[in-house]
KELO-372333 format. One line per field, with one value per residue: residue number from 1; x negated, y, z negated of N, C-alpha, C, CB in turn. Coordinates in nm, 2 decimals, decimal comma, always signed. Atoms other than C-alpha are relative to their C-alpha. Glycine has a CB too. Layout:
BEGIN
pos <- NUM; ... $
n_u <- X; ... $
n_v <- Y; ... $
n_w <- Z; ... $
ca_u <- X; ... $
ca_v <- Y; ... $
ca_w <- Z; ... $
c_u <- X; ... $
c_v <- Y; ... $
c_w <- Z; ... $
cb_u <- X; ... $
cb_v <- Y; ... $
cb_w <- Z; ... $
//
This chain:
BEGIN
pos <- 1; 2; 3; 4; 5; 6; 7; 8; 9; 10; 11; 12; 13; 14; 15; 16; 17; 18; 19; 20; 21; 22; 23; 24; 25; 26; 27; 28; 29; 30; 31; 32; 33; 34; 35; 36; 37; 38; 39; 40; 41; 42; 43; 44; 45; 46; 47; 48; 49; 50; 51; 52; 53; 54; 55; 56; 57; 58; 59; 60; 61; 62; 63; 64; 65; 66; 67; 68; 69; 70; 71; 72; 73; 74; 75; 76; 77; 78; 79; 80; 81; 82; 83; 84; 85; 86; 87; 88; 89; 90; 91; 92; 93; 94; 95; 96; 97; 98; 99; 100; 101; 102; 103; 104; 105; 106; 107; 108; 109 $
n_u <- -0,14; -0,07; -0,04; -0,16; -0,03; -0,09; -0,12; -0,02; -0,07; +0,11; +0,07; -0,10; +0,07; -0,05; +0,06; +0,05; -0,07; -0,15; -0,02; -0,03; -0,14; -0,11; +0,10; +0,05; +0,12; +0,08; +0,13; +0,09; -0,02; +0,03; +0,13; -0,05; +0,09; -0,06; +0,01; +0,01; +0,06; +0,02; +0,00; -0,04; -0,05; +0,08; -0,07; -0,05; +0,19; +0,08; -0,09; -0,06; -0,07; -0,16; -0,06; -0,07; +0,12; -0,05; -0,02; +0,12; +0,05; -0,08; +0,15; +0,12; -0,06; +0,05; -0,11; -0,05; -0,08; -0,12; -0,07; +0,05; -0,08; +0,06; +0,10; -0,05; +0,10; +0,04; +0,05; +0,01; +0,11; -0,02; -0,10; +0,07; +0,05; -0,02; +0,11; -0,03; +0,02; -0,06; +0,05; -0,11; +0,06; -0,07; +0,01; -0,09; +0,08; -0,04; +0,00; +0,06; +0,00; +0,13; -0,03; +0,01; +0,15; +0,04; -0,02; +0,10; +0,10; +0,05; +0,00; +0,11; +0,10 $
n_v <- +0,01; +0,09; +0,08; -0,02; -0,14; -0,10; +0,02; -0,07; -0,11; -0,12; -0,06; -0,12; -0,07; -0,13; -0,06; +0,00; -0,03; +0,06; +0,08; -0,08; -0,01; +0,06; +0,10; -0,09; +0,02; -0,14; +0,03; +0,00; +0,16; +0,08; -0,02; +0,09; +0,08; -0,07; +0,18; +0,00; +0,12; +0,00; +0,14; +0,04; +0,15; +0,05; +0,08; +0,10; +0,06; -0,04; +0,07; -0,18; +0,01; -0,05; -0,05; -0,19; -0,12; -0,09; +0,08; +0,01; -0,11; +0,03; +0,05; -0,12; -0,12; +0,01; +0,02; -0,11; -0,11; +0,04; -0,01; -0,08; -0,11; -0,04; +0,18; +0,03; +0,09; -0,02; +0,16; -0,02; +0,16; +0,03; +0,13; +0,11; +0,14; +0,04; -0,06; -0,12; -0,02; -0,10; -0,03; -0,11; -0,06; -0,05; -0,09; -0,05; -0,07; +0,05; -0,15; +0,13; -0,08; -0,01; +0,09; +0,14; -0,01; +0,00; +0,16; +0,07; -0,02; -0,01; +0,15; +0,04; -0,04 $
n_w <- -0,03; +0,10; -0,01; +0,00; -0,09; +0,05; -0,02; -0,14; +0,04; +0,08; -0,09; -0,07; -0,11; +0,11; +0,04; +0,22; +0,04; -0,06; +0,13; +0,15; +0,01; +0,07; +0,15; +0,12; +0,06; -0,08; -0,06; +0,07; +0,04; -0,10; -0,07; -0,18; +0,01; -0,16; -0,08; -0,16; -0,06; -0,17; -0,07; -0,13; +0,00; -0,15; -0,10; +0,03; -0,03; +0,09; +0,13; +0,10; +0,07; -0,03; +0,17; -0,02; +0,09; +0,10; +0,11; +0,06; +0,10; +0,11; +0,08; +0,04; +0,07; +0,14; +0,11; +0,11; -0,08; +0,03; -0,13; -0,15; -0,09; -0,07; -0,14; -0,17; -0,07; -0,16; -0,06; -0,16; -0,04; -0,08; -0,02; -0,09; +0,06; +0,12; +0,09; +0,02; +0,14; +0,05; +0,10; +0,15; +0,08; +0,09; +0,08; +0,08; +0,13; +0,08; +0,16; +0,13; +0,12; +0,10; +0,16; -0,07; -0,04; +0,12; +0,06; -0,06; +0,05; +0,14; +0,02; -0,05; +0,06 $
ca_u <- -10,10; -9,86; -9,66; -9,31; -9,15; -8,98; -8,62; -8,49; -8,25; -8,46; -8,63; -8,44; -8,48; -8,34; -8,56; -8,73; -8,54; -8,23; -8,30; -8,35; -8,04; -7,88; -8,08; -8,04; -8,38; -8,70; -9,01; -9,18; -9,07; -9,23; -9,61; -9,59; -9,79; -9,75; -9,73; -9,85; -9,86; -9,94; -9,88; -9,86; -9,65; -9,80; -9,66; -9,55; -9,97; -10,04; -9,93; -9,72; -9,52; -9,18; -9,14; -8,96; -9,19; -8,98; -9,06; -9,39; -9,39; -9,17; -9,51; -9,72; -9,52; -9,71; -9,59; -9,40; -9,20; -8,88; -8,75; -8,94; -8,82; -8,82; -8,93; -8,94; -9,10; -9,21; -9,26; -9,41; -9,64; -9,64; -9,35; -9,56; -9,50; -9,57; -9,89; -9,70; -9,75; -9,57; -9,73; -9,51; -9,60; -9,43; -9,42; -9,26; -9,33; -9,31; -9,18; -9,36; -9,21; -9,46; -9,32; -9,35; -9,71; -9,80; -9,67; -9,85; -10,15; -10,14; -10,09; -10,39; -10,63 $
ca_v <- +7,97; +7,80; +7,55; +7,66; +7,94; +8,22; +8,21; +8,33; +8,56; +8,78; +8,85; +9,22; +9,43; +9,69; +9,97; +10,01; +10,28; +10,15; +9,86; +10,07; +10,24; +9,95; +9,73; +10,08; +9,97; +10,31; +10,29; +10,30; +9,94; +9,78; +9,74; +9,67; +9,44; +9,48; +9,08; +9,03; +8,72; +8,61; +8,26; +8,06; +7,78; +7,61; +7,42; +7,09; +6,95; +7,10; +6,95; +7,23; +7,22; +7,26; +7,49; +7,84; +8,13; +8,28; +7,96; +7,99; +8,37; +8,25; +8,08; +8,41; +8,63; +8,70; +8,53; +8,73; +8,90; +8,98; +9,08; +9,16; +9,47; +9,61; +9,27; +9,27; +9,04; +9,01; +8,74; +8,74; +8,46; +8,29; +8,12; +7,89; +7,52; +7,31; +7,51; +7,81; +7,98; +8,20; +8,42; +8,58; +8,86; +8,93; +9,21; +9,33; +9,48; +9,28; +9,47; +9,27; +9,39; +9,55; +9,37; +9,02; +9,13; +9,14; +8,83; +8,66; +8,84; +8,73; +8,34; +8,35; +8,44 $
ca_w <- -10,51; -10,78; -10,76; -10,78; -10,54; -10,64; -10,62; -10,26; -10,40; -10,60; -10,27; -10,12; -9,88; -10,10; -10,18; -10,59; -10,62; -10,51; -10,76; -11,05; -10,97; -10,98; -11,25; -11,49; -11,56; -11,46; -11,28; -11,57; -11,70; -11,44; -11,25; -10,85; -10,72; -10,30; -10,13; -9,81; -9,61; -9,25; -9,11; -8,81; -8,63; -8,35; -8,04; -8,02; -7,98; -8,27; -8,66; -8,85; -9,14; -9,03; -9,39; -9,30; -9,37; -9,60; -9,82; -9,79; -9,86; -10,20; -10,34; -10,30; -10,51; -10,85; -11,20; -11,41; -11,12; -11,19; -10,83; -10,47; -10,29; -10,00; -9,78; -9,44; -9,20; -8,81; -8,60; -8,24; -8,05; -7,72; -7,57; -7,31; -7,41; -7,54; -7,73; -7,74; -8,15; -8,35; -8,62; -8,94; -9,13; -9,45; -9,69; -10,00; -10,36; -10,62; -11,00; -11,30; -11,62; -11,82; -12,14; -11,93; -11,82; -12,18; -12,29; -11,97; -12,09; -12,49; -12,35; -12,16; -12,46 $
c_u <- +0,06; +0,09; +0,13; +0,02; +0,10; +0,17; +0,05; +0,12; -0,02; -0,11; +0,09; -0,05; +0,04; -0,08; -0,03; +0,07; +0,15; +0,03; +0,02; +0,10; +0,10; +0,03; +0,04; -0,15; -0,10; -0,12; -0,11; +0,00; -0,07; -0,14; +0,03; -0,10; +0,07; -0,07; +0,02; -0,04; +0,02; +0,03; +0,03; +0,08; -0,05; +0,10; +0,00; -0,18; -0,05; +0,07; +0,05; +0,07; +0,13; +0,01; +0,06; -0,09; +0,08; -0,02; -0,18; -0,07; +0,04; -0,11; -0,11; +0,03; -0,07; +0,10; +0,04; +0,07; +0,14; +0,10; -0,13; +0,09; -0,06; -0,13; +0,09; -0,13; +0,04; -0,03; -0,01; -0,10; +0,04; +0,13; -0,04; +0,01; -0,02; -0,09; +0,02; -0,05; +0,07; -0,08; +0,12; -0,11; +0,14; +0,01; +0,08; -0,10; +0,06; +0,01; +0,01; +0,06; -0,10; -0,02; -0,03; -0,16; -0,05; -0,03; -0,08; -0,11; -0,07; -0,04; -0,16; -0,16; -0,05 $
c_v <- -0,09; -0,06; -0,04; +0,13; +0,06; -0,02; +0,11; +0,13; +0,12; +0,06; +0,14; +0,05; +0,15; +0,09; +0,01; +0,09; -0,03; -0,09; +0,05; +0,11; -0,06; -0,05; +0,14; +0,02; +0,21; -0,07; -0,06; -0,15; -0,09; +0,02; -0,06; -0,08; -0,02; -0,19; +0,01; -0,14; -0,01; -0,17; -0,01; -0,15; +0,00; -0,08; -0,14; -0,13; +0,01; -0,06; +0,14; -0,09; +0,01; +0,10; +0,17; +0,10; +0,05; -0,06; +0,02; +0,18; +0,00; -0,04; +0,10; +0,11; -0,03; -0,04; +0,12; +0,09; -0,03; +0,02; +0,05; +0,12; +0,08; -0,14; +0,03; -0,11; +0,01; -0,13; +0,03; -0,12; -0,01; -0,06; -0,11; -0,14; -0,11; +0,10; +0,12; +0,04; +0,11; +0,08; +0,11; +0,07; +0,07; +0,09; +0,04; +0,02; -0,06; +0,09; -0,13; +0,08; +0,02; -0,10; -0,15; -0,02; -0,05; -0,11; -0,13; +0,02; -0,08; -0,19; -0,05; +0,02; -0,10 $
c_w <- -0,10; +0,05; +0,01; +0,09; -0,03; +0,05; +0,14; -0,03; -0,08; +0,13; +0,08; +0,09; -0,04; -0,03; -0,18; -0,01; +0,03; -0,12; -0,12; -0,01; -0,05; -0,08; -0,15; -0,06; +0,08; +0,01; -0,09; -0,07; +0,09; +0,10; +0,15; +0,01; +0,17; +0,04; +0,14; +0,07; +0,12; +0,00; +0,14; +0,05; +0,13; +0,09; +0,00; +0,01; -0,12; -0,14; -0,05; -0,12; -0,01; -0,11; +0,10; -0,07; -0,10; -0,16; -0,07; -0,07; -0,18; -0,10; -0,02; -0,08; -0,17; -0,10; -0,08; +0,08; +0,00; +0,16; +0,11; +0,05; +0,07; +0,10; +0,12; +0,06; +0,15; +0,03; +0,14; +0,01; +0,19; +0,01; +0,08; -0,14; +0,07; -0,12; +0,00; -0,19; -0,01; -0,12; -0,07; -0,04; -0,12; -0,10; -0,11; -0,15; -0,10; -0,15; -0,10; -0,12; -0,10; -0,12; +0,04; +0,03; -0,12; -0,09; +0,08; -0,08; -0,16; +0,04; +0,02; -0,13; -0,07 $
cb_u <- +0,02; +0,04; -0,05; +0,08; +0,03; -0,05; +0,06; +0,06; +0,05; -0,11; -0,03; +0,05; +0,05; +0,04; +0,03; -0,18; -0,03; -0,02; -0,09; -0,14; +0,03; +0,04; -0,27; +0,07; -0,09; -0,02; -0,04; +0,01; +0,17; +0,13; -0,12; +0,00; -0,01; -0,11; +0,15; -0,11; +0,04; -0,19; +0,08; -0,14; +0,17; -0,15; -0,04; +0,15; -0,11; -0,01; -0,09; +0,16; -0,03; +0,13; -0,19; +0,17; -0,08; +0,15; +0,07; -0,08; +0,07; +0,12; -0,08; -0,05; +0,22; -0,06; -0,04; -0,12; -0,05; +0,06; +0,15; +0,00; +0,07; -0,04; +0,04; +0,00; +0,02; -0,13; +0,12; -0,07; +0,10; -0,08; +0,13; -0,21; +0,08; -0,04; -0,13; +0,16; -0,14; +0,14; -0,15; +0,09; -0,10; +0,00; -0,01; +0,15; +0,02; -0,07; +0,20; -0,22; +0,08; +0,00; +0,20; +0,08; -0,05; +0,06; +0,17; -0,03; +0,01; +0,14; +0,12; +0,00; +0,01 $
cb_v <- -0,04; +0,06; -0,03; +0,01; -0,02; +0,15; +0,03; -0,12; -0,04; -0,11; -0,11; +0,11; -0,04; -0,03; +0,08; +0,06; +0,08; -0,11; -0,08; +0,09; +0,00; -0,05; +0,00; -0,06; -0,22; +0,17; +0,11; +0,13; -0,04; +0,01; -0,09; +0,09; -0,13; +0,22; -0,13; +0,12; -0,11; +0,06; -0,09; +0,01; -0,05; -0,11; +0,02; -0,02; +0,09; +0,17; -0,11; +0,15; +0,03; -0,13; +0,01; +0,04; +0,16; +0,03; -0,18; -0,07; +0,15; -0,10; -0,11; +0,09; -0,01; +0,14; -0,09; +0,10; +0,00; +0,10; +0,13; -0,10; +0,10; +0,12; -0,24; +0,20; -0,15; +0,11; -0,15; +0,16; -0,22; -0,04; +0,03; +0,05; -0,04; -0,16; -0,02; +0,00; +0,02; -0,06; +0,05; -0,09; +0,10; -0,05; +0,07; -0,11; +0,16; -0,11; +0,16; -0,04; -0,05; +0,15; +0,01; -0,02; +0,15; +0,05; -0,04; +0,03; +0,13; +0,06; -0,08; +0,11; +0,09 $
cb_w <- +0,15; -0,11; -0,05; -0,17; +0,15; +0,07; -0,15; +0,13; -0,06; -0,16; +0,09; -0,08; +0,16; -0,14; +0,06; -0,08; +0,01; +0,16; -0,03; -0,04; +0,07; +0,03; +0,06; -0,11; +0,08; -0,11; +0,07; -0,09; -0,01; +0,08; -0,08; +0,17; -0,14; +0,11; -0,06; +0,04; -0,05; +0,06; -0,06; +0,06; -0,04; -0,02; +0,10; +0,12; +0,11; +0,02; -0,13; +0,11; -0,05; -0,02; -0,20; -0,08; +0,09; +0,03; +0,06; +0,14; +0,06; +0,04; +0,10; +0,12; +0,00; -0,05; -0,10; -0,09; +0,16; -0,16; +0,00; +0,13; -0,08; -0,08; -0,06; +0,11; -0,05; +0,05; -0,03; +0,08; -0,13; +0,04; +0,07; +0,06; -0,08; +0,01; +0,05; +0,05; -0,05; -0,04; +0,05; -0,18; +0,09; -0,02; +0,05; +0,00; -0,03; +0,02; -0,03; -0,03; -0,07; -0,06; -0,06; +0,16; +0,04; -0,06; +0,02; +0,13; +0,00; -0,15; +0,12; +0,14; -0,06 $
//
């Protein structure tokens, strides 16, 4: 996981084609790369991170991604407290520009 988190705005719920509508850009400019994360927050017994899942899905998004699309997320758990829990699940498709891919690729050699 790296060390900086994607920008929350570049996260949509917009469909790929939708974006490449709007972007002008075509499917073909771009590799997916499908981001899936799970977490949990626990009840007042338990230590958590206060952090908002959406911050922590913001850290799982591959480099070189120029937008997510199509994110959605769930959340269910107990309500009994204090040791009640909540569990997220998050989803969305991240679009790497091929041309960005490349340039990662040449740094790494």
């Amino acid at each position: 996981m790296k060390e900086t988190s994607f920008p929350k705005e570049r996260i949509l719920t917009i469909s790929a084609s939708d974006y490449f509508l709007i972007s002008g850009k075509k499917p073909t400019d771009f590799r997916t790369v499908g981001v899936h994360v799970n977490g949990a927050e626990y009840g007042a017994s338990y230590p958590t991170t206060n952090c908002p899942f959406i911050d922590i899905f913001r850290k799982h998004v591959p480099e070189g991604t120029e937008v997510v699309v199509a994110y959605n997320s769930s959340a269910g758990g107990t309500v009994d407290e204090p040791d009640g829990f909540t569990v997220y699940l998050g989803q969305g498709t991240a679009l790497i520009p091929r041309e960005k891919e490349g340039r990662l690729a040449s740094k790494l050699k």
